[in-house]
C-alpha positions, 0 to 999 in steps of 0.5 A, a space after each residue: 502510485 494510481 489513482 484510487 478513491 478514499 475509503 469512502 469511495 470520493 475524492 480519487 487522487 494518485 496515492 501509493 498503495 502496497 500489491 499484494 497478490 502473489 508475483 505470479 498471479 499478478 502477471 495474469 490478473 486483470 485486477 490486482 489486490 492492494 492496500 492503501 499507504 496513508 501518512 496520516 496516522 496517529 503516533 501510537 500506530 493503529 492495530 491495522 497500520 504497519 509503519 514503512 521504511 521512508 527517507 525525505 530524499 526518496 531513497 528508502 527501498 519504499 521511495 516514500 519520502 515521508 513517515 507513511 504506513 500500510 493502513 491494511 483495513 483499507 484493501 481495494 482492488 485496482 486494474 492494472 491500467 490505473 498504476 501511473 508509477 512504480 516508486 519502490 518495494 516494500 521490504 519483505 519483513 514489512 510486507 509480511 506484517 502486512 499480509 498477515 494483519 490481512 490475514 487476521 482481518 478476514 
């Protein structure tokens, strides 16, 4: 979780977000690159959202707690001093999908 802005750049809130930079980098780097988990989205899941692994208890390796997906078209860059909380991991099947709708959007 951190605070980040909406993709119009207001409304800063505490929001999960998905790291992407490799592990190693992340050590190193002053900022880190992310993509933002929303939980609103619409059934028919949209060619930039990748649907996350969520349970209403908390207990998804996520920690999300409600249906949420990885909106890989909002990707922001936050200092390491902006993460509040570490809720869980994406798994790597899902975290995959992600890099690679990254990928393809340049």
């Amino acid at each position: 979780m951190a605070r980040v802005c909406d993709p119009q750049g207001k409304n800063p809130k505490l929001r999960p977000l998905v790291l992407v930079d490799a592990t190693a980098e992340m050590e190193q780097a002053e900022s880190l690159a992310a993509v933002a988990i929303t939980s609103r989205f619409q059934l028919s899941i949209a060619h930039d959202e990748v649907l996350l692994p969520w349970h209403a208890q908390g207990i998804a390796r996520t920690g999300l707690t409600k249906p949420s997906v990885a909106k890989c078209g909002w990707q922001l860059r936050i200092s390491k001093s902006d993460i509040v909380e570490r809720k869980g991991f994406v798994p790597v099947p899902h975290l995959r999908r992600v890099l690679e709708i990254i990928s393809r959007l340049g």
